[in-house]
DRENPA-3360 file (N, C-alpha, C; in nm, 2 decimals, always signed):
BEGIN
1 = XXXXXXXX = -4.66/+0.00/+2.13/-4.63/-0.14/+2.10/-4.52/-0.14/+1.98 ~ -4.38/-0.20/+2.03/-4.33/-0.21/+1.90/-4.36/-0.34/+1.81 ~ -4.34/-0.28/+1.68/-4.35/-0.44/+1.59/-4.27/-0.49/+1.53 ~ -4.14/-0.48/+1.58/-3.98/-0.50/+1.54/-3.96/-0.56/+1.61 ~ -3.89/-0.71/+1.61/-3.83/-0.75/+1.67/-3.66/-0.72/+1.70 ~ -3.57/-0.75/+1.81/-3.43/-0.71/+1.82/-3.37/-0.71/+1.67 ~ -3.38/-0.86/+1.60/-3.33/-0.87/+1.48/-3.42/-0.77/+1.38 ~ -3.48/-0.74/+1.37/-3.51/-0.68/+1.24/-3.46/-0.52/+1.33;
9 = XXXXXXXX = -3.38/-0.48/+1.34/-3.36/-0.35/+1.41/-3.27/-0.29/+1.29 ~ -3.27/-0.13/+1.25/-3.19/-0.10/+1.12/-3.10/-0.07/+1.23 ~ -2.97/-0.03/+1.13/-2.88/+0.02/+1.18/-2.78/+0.11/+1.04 ~ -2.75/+0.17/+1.13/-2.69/+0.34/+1.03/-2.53/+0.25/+1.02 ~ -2.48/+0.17/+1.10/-2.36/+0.17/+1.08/-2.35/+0.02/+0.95 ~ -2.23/-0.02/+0.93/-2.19/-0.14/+0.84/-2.15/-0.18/+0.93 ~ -2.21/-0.33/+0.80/-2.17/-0.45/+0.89/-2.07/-0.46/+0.87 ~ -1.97/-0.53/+0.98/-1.83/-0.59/+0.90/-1.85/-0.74/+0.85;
17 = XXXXXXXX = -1.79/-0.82/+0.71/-1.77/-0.89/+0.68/-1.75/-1.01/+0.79 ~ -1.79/-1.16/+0.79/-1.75/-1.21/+0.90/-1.60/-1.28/+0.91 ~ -1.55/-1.24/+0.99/-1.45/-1.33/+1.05/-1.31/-1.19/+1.03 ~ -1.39/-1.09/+1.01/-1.27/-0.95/+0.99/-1.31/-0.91/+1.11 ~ -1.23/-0.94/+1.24/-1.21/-0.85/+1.31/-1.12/-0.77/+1.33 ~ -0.99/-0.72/+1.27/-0.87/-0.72/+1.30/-0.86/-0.72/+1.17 ~ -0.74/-0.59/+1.13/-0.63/-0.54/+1.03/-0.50/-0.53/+1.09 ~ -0.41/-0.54/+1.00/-0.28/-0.50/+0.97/-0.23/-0.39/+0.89;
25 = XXXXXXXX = -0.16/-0.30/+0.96/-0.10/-0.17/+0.86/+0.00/-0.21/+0.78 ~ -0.02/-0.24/+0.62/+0.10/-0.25/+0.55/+0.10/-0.12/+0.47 ~ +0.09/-0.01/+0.49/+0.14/+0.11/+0.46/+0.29/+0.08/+0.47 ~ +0.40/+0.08/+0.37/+0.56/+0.07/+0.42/+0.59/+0.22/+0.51 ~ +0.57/+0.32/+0.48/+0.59/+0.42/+0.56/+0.52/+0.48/+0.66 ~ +0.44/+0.41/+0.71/+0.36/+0.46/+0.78/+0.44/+0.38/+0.92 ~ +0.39/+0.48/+1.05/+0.44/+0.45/+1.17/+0.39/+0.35/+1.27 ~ +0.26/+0.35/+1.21/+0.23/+0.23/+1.23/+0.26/+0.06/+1.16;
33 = XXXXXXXX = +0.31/+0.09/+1.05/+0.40/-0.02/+0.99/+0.40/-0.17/+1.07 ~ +0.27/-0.28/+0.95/+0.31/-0.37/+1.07/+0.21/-0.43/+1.22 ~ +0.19/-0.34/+1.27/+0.10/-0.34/+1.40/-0.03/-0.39/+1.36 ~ -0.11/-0.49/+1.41/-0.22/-0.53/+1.40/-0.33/-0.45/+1.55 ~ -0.44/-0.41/+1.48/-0.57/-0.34/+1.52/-0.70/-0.40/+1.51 ~ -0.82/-0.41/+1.62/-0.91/-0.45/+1.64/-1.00/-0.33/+1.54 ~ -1.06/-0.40/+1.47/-1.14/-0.32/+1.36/-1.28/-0.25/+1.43 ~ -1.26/-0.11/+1.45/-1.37/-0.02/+1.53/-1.48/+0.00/+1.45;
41 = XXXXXXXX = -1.47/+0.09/+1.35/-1.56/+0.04/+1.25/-1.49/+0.03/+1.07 ~ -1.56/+0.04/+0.97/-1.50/+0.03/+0.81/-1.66/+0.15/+0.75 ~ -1.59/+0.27/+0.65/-1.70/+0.30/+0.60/-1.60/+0.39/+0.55 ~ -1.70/+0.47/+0.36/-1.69/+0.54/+0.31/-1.68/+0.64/+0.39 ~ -1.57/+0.77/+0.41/-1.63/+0.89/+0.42/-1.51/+0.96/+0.35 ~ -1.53/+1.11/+0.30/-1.48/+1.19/+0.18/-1.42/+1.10/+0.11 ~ -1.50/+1.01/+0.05/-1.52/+0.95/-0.08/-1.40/+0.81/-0.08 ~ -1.35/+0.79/+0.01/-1.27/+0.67/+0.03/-1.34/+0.56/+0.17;
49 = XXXXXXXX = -1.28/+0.47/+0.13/-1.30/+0.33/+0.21/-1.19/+0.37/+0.35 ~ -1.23/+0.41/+0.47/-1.14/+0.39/+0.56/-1.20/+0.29/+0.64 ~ -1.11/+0.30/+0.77/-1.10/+0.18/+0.86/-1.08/+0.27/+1.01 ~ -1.19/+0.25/+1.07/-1.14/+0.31/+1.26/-1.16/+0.21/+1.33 ~ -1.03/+0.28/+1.43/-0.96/+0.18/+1.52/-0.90/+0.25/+1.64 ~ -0.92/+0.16/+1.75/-0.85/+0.24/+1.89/-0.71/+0.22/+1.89 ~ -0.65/+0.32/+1.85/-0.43/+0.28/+1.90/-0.45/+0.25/+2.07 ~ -0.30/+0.18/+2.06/-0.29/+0.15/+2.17/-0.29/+0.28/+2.33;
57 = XXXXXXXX = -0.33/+0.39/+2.26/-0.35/+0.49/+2.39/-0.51/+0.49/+2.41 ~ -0.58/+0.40/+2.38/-0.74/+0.44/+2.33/-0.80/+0.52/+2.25 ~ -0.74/+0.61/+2.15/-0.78/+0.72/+2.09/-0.84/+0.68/+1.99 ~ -0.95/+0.65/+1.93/-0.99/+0.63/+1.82/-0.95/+0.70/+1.66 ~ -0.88/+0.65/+1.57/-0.82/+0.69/+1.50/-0.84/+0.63/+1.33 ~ -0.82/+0.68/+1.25/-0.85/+0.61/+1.13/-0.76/+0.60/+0.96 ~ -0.72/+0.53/+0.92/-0.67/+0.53/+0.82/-0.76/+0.44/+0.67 ~ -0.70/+0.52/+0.57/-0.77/+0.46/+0.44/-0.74/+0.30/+0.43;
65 = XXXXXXXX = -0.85/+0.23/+0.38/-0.86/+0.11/+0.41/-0.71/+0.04/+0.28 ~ -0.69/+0.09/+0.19/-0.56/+0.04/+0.14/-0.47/+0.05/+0.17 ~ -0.44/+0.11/+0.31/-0.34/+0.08/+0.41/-0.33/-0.04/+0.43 ~ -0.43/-0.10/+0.46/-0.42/-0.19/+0.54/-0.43/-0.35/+0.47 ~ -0.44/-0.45/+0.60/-0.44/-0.55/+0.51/-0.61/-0.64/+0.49 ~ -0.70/-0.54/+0.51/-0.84/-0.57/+0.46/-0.87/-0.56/+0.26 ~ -0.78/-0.41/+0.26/-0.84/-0.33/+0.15/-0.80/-0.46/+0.03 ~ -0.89/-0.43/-0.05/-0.88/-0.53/-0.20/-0.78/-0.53/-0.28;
73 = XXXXXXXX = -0.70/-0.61/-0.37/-0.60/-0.62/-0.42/-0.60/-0.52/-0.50 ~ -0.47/-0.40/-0.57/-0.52/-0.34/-0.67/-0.53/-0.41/-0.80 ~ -0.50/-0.33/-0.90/-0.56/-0.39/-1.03/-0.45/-0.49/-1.07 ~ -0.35/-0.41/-1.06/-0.23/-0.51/-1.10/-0.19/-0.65/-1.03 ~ -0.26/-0.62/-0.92/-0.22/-0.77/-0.84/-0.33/-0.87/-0.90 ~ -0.46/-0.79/-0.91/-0.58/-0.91/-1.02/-0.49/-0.93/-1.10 ~ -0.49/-0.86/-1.19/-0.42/-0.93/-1.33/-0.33/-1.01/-1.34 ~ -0.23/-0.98/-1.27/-0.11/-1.07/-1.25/-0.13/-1.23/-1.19;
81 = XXXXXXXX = -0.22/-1.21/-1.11/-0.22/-1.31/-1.04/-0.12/-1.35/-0.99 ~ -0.02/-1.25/-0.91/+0.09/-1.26/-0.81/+0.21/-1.31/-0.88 ~ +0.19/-1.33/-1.03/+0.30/-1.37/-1.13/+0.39/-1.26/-1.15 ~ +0.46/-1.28/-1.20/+0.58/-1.13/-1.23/+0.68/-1.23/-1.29 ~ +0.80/-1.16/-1.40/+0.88/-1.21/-1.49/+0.98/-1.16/-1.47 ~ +1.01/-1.12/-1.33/+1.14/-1.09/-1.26/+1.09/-1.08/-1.12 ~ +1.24/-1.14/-1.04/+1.19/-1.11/-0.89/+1.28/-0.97/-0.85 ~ +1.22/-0.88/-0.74/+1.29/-0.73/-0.70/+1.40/-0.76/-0.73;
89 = XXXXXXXX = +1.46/-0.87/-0.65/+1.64/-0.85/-0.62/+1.69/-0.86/-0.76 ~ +1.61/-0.94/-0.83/+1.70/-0.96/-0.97/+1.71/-0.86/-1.04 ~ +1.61/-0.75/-1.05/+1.62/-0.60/-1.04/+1.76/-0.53/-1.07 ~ +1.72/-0.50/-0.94/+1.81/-0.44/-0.82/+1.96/-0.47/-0.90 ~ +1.97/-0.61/-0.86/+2.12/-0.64/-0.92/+2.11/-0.60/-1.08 ~ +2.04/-0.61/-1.13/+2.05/-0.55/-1.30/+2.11/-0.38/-1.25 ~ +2.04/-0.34/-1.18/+2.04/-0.22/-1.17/+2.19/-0.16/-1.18 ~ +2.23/-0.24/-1.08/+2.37/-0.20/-1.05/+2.48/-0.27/-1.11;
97 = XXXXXXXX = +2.42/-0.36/-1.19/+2.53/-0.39/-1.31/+2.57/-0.28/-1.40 ~ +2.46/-0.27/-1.43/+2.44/-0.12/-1.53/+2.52/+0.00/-1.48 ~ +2.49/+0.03/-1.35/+2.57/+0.12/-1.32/+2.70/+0.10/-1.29 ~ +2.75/+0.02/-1.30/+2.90/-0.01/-1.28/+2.92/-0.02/-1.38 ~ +2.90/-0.07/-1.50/+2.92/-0.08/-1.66/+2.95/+0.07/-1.66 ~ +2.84/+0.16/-1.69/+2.87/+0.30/-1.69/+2.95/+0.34/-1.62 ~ +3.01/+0.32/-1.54/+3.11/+0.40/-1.44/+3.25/+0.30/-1.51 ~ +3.31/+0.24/-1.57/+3.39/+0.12/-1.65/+3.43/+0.17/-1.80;
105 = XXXXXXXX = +3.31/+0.20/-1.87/+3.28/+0.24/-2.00/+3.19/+0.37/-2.01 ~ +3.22/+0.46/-2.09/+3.15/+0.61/-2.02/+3.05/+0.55/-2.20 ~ +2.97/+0.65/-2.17/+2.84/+0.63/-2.30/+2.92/+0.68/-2.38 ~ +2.92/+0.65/-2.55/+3.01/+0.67/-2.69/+2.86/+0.81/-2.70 ~ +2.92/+0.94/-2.72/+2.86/+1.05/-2.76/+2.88/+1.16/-2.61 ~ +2.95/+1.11/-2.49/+2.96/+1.14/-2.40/+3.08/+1.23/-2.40 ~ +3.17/+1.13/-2.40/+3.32/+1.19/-2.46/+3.35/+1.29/-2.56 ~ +3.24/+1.29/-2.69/+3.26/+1.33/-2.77/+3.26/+1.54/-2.69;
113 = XXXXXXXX = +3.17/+1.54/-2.65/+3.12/+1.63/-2.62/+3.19/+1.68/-2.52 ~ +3.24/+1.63/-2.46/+3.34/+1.68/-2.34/+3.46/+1.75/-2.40 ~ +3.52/+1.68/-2.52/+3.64/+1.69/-2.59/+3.62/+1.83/-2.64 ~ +3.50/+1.88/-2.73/+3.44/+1.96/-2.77/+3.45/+2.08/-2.70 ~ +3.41/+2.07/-2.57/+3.39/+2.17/-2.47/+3.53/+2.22/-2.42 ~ +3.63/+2.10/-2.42/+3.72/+2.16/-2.31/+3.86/+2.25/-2.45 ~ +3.81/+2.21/-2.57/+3.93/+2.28/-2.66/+3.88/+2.42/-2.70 ~ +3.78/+2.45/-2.64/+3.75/+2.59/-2.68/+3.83/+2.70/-2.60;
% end
């Protein structure tokens, strides 16, 4: 006689969260880049959070869950709270200001040392 009902049945696997069926790979370099997957299963193993999932050949296959777009924000995105006091491109173009400045105006200690070297 059993005295379990279907619902009280244990299970070895995790539950998924509800309404997580499905991830996205935002790994930038990864080849999967992008592609959304039906979530096979999610669990610890060698000490990280991954995620298995069938590719599109059926192969069951798995990456660490901060690939993807399940895994939890890191620390800096808490903290920030998605604020930032510059945006990339504004960056970017700093960057290459700078480098055109230098390539315009050589660094004062640069010259000196060239001069140095070539009268010997």
């Amino acid at each position: 006689m059993n005295l379990r009902s279907s619902s009280q049945q244990q299970s070895t696997t995790r539950n998924l969260p509800a309404g997580e069926q499905s991830f996205r790979v935002t790994h930038p370099f990864h080849p999967l880049f992008g592609q959304e997957f039906a979530i096979a299963d999610r669990r610890q193993t060698w000490g990280e959070d991954r995620v298995y999932f069938h590719d599109t050949a059926g192969s069951l296959r798995r990456l660490p869950a901060s690939w993807t777009s399940i895994s939890a924000d890191n620390l800096f995105e808490s903290v920030s709270a998605g604020r930032s006091h510059f945006r990339t491109t504004d960056l970017l173009l700093l960057v290459a200001m700078i480098a055109r400045q230098r390539e315009v105006q050589p660094v004062p200690g640069q010259a000196k040392r060239g001069r140095l070297a070539s009268s010997k």
